[in-house]
C-alpha positions in Angstrom: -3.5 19.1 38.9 -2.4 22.2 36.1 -0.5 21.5 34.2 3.1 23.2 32.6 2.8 25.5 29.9 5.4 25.0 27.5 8.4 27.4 27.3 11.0 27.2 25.4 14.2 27.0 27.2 17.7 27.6 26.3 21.1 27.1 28.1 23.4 29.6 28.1 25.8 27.1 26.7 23.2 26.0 23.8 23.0 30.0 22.9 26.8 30.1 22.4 26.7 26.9 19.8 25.6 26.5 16.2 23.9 23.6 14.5 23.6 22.8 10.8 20.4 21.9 9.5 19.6 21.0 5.3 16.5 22.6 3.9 14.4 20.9 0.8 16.5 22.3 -1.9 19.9 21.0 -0.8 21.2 24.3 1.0 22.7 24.5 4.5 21.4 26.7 7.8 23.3 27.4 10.6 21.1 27.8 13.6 21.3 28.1 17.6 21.6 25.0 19.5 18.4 24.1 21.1 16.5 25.9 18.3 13.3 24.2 17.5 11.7 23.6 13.8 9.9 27.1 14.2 12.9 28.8 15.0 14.5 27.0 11.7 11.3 28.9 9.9 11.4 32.2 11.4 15.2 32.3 10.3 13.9 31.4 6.4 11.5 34.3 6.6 8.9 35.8 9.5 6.2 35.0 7.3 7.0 31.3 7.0 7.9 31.7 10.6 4.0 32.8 11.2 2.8 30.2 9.0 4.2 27.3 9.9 1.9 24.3 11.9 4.6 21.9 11.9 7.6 20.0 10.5 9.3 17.5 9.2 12.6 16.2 10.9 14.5 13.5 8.8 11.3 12.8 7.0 9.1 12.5 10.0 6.0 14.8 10.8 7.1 16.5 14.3 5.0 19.4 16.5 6.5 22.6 15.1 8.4 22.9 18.8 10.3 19.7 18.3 14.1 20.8 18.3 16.4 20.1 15.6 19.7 18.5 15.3 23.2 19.0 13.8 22.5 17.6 10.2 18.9 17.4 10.6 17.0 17.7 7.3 14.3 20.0 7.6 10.9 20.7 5.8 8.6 23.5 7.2 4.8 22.3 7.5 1.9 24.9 6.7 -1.6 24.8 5.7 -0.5 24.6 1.7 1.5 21.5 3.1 0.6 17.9 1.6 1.3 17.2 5.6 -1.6 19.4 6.4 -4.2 17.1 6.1 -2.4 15.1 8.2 -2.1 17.4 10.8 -5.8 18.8 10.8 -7.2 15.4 11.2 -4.8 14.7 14.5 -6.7 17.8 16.1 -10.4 16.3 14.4 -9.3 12.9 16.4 -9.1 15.2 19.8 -12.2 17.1 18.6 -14.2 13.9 18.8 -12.2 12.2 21.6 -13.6 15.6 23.8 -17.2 15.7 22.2 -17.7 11.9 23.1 -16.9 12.7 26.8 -19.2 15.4 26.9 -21.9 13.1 25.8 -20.4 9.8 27.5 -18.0 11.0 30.8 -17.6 7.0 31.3 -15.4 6.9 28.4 -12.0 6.2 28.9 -9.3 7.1 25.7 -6.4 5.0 24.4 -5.5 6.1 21.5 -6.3 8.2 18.1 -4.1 8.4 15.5 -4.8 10.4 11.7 -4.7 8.0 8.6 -4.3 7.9 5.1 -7.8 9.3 4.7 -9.6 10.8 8.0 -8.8 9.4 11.8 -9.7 6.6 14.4 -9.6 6.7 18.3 -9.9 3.8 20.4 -12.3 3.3 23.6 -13.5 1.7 26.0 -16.0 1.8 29.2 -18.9 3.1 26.5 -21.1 1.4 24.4 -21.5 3.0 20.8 -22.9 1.9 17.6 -23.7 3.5 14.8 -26.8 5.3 16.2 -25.0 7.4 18.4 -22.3 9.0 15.8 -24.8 11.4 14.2 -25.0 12.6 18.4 -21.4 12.8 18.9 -21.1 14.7 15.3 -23.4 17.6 16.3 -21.5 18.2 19.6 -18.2 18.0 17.3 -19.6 20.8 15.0 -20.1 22.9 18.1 -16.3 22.6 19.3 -15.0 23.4 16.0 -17.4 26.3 15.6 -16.3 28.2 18.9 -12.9 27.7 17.1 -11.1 27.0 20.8 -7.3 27.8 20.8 -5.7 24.4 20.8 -2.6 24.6 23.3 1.2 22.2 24.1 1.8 22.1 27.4 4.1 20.0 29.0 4.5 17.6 32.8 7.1 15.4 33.8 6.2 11.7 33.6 5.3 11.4 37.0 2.5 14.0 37.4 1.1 12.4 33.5 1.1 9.3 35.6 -1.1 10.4 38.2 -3.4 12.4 35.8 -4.1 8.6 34.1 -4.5 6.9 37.6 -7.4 5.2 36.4 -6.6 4.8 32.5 -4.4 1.3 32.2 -3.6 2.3 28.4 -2.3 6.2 28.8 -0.5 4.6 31.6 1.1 1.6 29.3 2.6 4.3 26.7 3.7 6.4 29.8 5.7 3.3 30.2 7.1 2.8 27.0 8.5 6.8 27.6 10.1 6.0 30.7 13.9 7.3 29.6 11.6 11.1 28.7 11.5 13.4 31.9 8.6 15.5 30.2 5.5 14.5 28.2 3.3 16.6 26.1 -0.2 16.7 26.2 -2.6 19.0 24.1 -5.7 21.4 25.9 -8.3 23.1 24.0 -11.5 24.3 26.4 -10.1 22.8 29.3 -10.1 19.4 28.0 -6.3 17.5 27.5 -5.1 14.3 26.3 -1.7 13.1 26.2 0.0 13.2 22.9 3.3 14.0 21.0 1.1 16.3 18.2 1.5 18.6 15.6 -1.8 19.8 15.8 -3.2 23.0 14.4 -3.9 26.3 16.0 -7.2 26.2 17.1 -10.2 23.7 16.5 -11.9 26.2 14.3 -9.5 25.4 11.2 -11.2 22.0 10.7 -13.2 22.9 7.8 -15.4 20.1 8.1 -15.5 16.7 9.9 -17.6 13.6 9.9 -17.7 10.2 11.6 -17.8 7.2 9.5 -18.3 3.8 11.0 -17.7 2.1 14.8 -16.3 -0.8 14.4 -14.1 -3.3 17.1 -10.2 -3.7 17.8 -7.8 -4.8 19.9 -5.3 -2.8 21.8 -2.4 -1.8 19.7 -3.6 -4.3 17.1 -2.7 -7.7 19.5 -5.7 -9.9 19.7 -4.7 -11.1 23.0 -5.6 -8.0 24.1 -8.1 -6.4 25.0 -10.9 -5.8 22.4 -12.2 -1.7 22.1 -14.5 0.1 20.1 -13.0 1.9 17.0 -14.5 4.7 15.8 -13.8 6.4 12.6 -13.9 9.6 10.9 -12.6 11.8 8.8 -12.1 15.8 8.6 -11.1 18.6 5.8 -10.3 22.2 5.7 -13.6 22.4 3.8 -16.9 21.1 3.4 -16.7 21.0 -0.4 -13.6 18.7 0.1 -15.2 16.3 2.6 -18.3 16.7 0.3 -16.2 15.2 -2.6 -14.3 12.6 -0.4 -17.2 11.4 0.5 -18.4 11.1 -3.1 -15.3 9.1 -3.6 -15.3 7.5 -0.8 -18.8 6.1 -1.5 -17.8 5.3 -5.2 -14.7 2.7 -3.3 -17.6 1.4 -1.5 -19.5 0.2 -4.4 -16.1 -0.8 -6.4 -14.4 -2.9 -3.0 -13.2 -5.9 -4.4 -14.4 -7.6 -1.6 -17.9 -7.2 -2.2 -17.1 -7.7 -6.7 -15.2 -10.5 -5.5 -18.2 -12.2 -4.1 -20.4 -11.4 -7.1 -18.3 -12.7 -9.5 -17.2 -15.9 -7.3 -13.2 -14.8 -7.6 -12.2 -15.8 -4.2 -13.7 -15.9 -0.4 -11.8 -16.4 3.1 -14.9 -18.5 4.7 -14.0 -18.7 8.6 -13.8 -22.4 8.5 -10.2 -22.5 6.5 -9.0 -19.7 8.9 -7.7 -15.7 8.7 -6.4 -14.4 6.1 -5.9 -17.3 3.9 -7.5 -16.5 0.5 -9.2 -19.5 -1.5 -9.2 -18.9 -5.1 -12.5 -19.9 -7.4 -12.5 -21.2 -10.9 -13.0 -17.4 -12.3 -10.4 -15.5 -9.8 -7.7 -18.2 -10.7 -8.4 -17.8 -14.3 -7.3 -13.8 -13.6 -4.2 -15.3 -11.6 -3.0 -17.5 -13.8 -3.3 -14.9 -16.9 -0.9 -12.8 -14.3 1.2 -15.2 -14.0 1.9 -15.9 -17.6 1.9 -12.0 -18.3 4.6 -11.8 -15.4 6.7 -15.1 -16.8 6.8 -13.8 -20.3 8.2 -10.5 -19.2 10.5 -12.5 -17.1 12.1 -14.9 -19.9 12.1 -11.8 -22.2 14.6 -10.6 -19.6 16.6 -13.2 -19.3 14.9 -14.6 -15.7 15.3 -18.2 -15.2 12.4 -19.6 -12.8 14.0 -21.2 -9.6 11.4 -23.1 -7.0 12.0 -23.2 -3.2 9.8 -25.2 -0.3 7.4 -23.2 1.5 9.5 -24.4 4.9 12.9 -24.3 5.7 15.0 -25.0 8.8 15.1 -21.9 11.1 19.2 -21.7 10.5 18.2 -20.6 7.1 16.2 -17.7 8.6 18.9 -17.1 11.2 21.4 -16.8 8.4 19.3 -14.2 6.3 18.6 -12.2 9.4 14.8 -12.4 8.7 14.2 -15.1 12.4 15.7 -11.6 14.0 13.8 -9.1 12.1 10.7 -11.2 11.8 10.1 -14.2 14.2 7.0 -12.6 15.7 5.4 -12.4 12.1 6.8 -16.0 11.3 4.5 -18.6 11.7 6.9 -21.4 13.9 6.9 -25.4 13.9 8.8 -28.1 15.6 9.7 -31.3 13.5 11.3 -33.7 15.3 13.0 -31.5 17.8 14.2 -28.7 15.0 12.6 -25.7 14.7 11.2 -25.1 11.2 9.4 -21.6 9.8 7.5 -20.9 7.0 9.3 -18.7 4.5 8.3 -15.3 5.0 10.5 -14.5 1.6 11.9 -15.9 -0.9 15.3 -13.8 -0.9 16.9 -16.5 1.3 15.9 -19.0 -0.7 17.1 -17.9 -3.7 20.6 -16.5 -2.2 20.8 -20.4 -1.6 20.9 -21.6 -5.2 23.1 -19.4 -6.3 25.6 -20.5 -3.0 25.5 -23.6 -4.6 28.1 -23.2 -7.5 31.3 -21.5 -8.3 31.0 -18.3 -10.3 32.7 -16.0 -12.4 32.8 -12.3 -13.8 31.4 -13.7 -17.1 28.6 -15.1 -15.5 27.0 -12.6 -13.8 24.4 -11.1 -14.0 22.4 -13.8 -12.5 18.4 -13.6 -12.6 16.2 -15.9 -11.5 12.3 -15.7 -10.9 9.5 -17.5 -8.8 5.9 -16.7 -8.1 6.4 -17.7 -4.1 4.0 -18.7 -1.9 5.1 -16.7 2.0 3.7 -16.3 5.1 3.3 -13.7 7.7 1.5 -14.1 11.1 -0.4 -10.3 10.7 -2.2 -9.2 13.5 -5.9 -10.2 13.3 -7.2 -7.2 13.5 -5.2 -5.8 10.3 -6.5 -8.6 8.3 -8.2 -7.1 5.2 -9.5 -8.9 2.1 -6.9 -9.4 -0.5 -5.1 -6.2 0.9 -3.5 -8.1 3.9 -3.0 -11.4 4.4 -1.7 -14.3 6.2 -0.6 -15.9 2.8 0.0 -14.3 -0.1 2.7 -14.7 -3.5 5.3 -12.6 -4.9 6.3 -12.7 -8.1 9.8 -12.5 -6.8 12.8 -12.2 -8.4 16.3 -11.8 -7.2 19.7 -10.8 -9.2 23.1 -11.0 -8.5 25.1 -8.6 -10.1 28.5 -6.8 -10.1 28.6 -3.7 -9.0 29.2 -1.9 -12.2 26.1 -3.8 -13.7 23.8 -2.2 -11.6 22.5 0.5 -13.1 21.5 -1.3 -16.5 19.7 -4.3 -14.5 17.9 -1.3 -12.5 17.3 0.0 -16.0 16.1 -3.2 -17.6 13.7 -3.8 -13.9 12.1 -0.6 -14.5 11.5 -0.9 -18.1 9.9 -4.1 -17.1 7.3 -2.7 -14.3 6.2 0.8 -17.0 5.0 -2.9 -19.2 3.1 -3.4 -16.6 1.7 -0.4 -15.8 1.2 0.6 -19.3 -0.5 -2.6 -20.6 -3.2 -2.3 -17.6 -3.5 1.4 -17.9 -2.5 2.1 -14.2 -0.8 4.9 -12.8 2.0 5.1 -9.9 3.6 6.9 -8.0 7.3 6.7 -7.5 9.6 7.4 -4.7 13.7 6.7 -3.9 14.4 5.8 -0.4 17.9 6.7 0.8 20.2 5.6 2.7 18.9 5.0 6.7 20.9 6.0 9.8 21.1 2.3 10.5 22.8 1.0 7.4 25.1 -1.4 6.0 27.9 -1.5 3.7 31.0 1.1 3.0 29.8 4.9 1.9 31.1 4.3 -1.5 29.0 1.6 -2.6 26.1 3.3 -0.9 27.0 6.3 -2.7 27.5 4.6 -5.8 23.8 2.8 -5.5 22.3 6.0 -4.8 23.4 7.9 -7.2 22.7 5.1 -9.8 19.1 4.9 -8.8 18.8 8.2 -9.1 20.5 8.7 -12.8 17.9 5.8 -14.1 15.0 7.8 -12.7 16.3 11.2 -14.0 17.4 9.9 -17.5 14.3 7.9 -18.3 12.1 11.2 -17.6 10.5 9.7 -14.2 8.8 11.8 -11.9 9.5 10.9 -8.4 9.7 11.6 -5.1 12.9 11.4 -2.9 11.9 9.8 1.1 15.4 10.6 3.1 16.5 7.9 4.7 13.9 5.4 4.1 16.2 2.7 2.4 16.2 -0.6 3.6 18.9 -1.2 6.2 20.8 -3.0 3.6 20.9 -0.5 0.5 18.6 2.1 -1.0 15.0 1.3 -3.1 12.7 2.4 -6.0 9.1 2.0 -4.5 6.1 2.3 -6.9 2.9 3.0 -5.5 -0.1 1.8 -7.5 -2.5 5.0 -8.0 -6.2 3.4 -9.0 -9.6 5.2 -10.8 -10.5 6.5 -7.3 -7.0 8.3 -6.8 -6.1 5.7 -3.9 -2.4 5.0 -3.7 -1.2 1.0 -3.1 2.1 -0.5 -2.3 3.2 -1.8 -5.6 6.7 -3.1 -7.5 10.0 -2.3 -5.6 13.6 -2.7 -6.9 15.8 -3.2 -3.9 19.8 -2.8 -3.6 21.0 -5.4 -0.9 24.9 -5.3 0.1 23.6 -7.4 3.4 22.7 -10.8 2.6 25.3 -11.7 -0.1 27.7 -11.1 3.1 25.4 -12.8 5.4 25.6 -16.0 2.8 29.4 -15.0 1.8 28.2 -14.9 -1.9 30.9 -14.6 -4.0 32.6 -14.6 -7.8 35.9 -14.5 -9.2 36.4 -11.6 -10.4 39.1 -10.9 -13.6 41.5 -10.0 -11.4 41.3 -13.9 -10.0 40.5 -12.6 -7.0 37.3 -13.2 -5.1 34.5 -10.8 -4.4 31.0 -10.2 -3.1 28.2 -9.3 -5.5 25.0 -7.4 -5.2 21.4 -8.9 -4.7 18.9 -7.1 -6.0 15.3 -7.9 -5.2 12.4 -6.8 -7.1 8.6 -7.4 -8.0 6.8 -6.4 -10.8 3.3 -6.9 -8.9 4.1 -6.6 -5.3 2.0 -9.4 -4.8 -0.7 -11.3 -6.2 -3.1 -10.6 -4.0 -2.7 -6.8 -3.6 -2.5 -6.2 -7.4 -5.7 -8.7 -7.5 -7.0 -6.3 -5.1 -5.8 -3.1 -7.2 -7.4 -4.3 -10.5 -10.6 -5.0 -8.8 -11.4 -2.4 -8.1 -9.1 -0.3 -10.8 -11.2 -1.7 -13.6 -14.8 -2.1 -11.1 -14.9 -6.1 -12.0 -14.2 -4.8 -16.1 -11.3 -6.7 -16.8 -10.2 -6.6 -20.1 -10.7 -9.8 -22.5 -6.9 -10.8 -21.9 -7.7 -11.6 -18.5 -11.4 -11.7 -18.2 -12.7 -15.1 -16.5 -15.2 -15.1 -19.1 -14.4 -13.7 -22.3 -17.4 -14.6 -24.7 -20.8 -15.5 -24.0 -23.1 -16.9 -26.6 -27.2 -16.1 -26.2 -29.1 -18.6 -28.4 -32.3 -16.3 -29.5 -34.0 -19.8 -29.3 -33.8 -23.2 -28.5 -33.7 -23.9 -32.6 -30.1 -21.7 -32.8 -28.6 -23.7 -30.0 -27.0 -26.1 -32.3 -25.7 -23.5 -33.9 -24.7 -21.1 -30.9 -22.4 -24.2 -30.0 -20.7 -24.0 -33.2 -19.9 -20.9 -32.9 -18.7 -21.4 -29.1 -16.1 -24.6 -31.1 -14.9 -21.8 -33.4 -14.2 -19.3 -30.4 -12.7 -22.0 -27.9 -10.3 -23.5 -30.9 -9.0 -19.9 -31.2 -7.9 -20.1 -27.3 -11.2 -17.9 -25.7 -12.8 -18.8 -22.4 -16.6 -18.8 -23.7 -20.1 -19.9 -22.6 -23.5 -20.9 -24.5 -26.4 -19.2 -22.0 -28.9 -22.0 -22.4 -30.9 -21.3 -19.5 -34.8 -21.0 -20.6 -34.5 -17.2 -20.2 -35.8 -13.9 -23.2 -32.6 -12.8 -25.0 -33.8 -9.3 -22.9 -33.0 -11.2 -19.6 -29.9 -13.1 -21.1 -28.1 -9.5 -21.9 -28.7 -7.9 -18.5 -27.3 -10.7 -17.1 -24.3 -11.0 -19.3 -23.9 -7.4 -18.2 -24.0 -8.0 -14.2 -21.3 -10.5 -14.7 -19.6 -8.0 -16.2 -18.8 -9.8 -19.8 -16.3 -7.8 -22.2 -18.3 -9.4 -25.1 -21.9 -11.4 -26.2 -22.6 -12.9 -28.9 -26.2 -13.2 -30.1 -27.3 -15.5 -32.4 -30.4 -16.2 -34.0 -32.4 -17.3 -37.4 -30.9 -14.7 -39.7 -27.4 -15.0 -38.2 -28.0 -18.6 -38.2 -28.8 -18.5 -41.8 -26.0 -16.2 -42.7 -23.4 -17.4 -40.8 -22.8 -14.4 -39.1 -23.3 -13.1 -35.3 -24.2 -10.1 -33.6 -22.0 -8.7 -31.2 -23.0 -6.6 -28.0 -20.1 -5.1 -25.8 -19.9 -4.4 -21.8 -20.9 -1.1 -22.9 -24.3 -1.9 -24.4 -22.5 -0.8 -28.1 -24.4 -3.8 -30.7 -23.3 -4.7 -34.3 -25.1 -7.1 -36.5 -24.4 -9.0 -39.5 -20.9 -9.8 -38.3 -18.7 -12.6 -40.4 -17.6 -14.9 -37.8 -13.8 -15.4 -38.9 -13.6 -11.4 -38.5 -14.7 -11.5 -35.2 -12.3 -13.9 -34.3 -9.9 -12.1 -36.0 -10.2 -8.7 -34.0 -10.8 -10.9 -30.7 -7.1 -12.4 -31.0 -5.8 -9.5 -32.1 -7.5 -7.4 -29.1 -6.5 -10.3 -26.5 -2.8 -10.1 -28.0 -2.5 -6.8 -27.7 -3.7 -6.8 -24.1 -5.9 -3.7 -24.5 -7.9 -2.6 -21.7 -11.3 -2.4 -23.0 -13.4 -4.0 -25.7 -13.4 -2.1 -29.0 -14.9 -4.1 -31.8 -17.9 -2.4 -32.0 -16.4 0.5 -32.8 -13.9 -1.0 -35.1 -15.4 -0.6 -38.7 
């Protein structure tokens, strides 16, 4: 059955109205009603009109037909567009989706969505592995080379229905649009699949495209359903940029901390203890506890005070806080006697408790307390991934309660906290304010207030950032900070959070000095995220090079003989009485042998010590990066050691320090 092409289509009575839309830089556009985000360009300029792939409506990425709204905020998409990428590897999902059935007709399509760095689609009725990609990635390079005009049409619902007769998973998101009359599906050389878009012109602007891995999933990420194949891939609009992706890309490979983790014994999730539930080794707690105390220090500097809650509470608790609403399908459920119990999923609750507890005043606020807090969330299986997701992870949470004309200093004071941080590991991030949602909580003037707070912090401490329009939490506007690490990979990081909902959901309150009683404002922030992400982040950040402050292994001492052993223990006494985590390497090994091992376990420091440093006193001193000094006076290494671990720099220096 043909089907539709898409027209656009106007009421008389749409003609005759006007709709206001906001553009990037604040100003105001008054446009026909029923004008789409291409119209919205065209009235900017024609050449932005003729450029323009797409757009952004309220912050989301829409097919440049979508139509706008009275209010809408509106950014135009083109090919020097951030978006771009985005777009481009949408289309490469369909190039692949239509080379496979070429090559495999049997192959039925759910779904294939871009990501963060290429594309995936979903299959089933085919076998693949990873024999058959380099097949499917030749008849891909002849798609994109006879550069096919890539076309919307539209259908009603009903005729899509009968065009996926035999497809069970087209016909499953058919039925999640049941209130749309019309559905959009995409045709480029006769071939079509349904989906919403933006796509590019034609199939000839993919620059370059490659298939990665094939790999298995359930549908829509549930593993009670059914399990497909995934395959992977990722496009550019050039070869040289999918030329150095995949330079990168193989670079993350080799720096995954799931694969350091396993050669330097930090952690493992065996199958035996269960998904997603992390078991720390000696060496990866060492790291975590160093964290910790970094994290606590910062804390008490700040005038934290460390609070502890149970890992369980009753489900009233959760019904209270709103989370057994929000999150009950990600909440990990028991029954105790007849009374339904959940594992905390945060600690906000929790906290919001203890402070319920006692009467407060003016004077005493702000209130901060900290706690490193075990949670739990029931992820999907299938998005279970290392350290990166997880079942159980901790937060180093911590939660204020402040009036509402402290917040901008504690936001201040928050901020200055998470740049330690980031400064003392040498990370970069990226930071964004999220604004106030559609769905929201709260009167406009404290939301006003919080926004505009957030954003005078930001702006007066010389912080670059990025503003995300109604992205907010439901219950008050956020600072997100996005971890940027060596491979120019961006992960979820620290967050400072305004919250005008739970202190009402708990009726929080102080007397204020007017002896009357009123509500403060929670604040919820992180300086990590969590543990295990920020683990995961420094991984691979530093490759398995952690610097001595938080190295498992700080100092290793090779005895050039069994005749300096005695001696290479002395100097171990000296090190270990100074606070260092150090090791004698006794094994019957050549000193040759002992440094190349000392350097796959990735040591910031070794110490070698035979007859003439034995003699003297003294030690020679190798660093991770092969740099050797000899003749060194013990007490002066030690010296610099402290001094280096102190000062929590990043990479060994003493070598060079003469």
């Amino acid at each position: 059955m043909p089907l539709v092409r898409f027209r656009k289509r106007m009421s008389e009575t749409d003609a005759q109205a006007d709709v206001t839309v906001v553009l990037p830089d604040g100003s105001e556009l008054h446009v026909p009603a029923g004008s789409t985000v291409e119209d919205v360009a065209y009235e900017i300029g024609p050449g932005l009109g003729r450029d323009t792939v797409a757009g952004k409506i309220d912050g989301e990425l829409v097919e440049k037909h979508a139509t706008v709204h009275d209010g809408a905020r509106i950014e135009i998409v083109t090919d020097q567009s951030d978006e771009f990428l985005t777009v481009l590897r949408h289309s490469a999902a369909h190039v692949f989706a239509q080379a496979l059935q070429r090559l495999h007709p049997e192959a039925t399509l759910t779904i294939g969505p871009p990501t963060d760095e290429g594309f995936y689609y979903d299959v089933t009725d085919v076998d693949l592995d990873e024999d058959d990609l380099a097949d499917i990635e030749a008849e891909m390079d002849e798609i994109i080379a006879a550069d096919y005009e890539i076309e919307r049409v539209v259908c009603s619902r009903e005729d899509a229905m009968e065009i996926y007769a035999d497809n069970e998973y087209k016909r499953q998101i058919l039925d999640e649009e049941a209130d749309d009359e019309e559905v959009t599906f995409y045709v480029q050389d006769g071939w079509q699949d349904l989906c919403q878009g933006p796509h590019v012109e034609s199939t000839g602007e993919i620059g370059a495209a490659t298939l990665l891995e094939v790999s298995a999933a359930y549908w829509r990420g549930d593993e009670e359903n059914d399990t497909l194949t995934r395959v992977y891939g990722t496009a550019f609009a050039s070869e040289s940029d999918l030329e150095e992706h995949l330079e990168l890309r193989e670079q993350a490979q080799e720096r995954d901390h799931r694969k350091i983790g396993q050669e330097m014994n930090l952690f493992s999730i065996p199958t035996v203890t269960g998904p997603g539930l992390p078991l720390y080794h000696p060496p990866g707690k060492t790291v975590l506890r160093e964290l910790s105390n970094f994290a606590n220090e910062l804390n008490r500097e700040n005038g934290y005070e460390e609070v502890e809650t149970p890992h369980v509470f009753r489900t009233e608790l959760w019904k209270q806080s709103g989370h057994y609403e929000n999150y009950k399908d990600d909440m990990f459920l028991l029954d105790v006697n007849d009374e339904e119990y959940g594992l905390k999923p945060m600690n906000c609750p929790g906290h919001a408790t203890i402070f319920d507890q006692q009467s407060w005043s003016y004077r005493d606020l702000p209130q901060r307390y900290f706690e490193n807090g075990k949670v739990y969330r029931k992820e999907q299986r299938g998005e279970l991934s290392g350290l990166s997701r997880v079942w159980s992870f901790t937060i180093d949470d911590g939660h204020l309660f402040v009036r509402p004309d402290q917040i901008r200093g504690e936001i201040e004071s928050v901020i200055e906290m998470i740049f330690e941080v980031v400064e003392t590991l040498d990370l970069e991030v990226d930071v964004s304010l999220a604004t106030r949602p559609d769905k929201s909580v709260g009167g406009d003037e404290i939301w006003e207030s919080a926004e505009e707070q957030l954003r005078d912090v930001l702006e007066s401490g010389g912080y670059e950032y990025d503003v995300e329009p109604g992205d907010g939490a439901f219950y008050g506007p956020k600072i997100d900070f996005g971890f940027e690490d060596a491979l120019g990979r961006v992960w979820d990081g620290p967050t400072v959070q305004l919250d005008f909902n739970m202190p009402e959901r708990f009726d929080l309150t102080y007397t204020g000095e007017d002896n009357e009683e009123h509500q403060p404002v929670m604040i919820h922030r992180a300086l990590y995220g969590s543990y295990e992400r920020f683990f995961m982040v420094l991984i691979e950040h530093f490759d398995g090079n952690f610097p001595l402050w938080l190295a498992p292994e700080q100092v290793r001492i090779l005895p050039v003989s069994d005749e300096t052993l005695g001696y290479a223990h002395r100097v171990k006494n000296e090190l270990e009485d100074a606070g260092f985590r150090v090791e004698v390497e006794d094994r019957d090994w050549t000193v040759g042998r002992k440094i190349r091992a000392g350097h796959d376990d990735r040591l910031p420091y070794m110490v070698i010590v035979g007859d003439d440093e034995q003699e003297a006193g003294t030690v020679s001193v190798r660093d991770r990066f092969e740099n050797q000094r000899g003749d060194v006076a013990l007490d002066a290494f030690v010296e610099h050691l402290v001094d280096e671990r102190d000062a929590k720099r990043t990479t060994p220096d003493f070598v060079d320090d003469e």
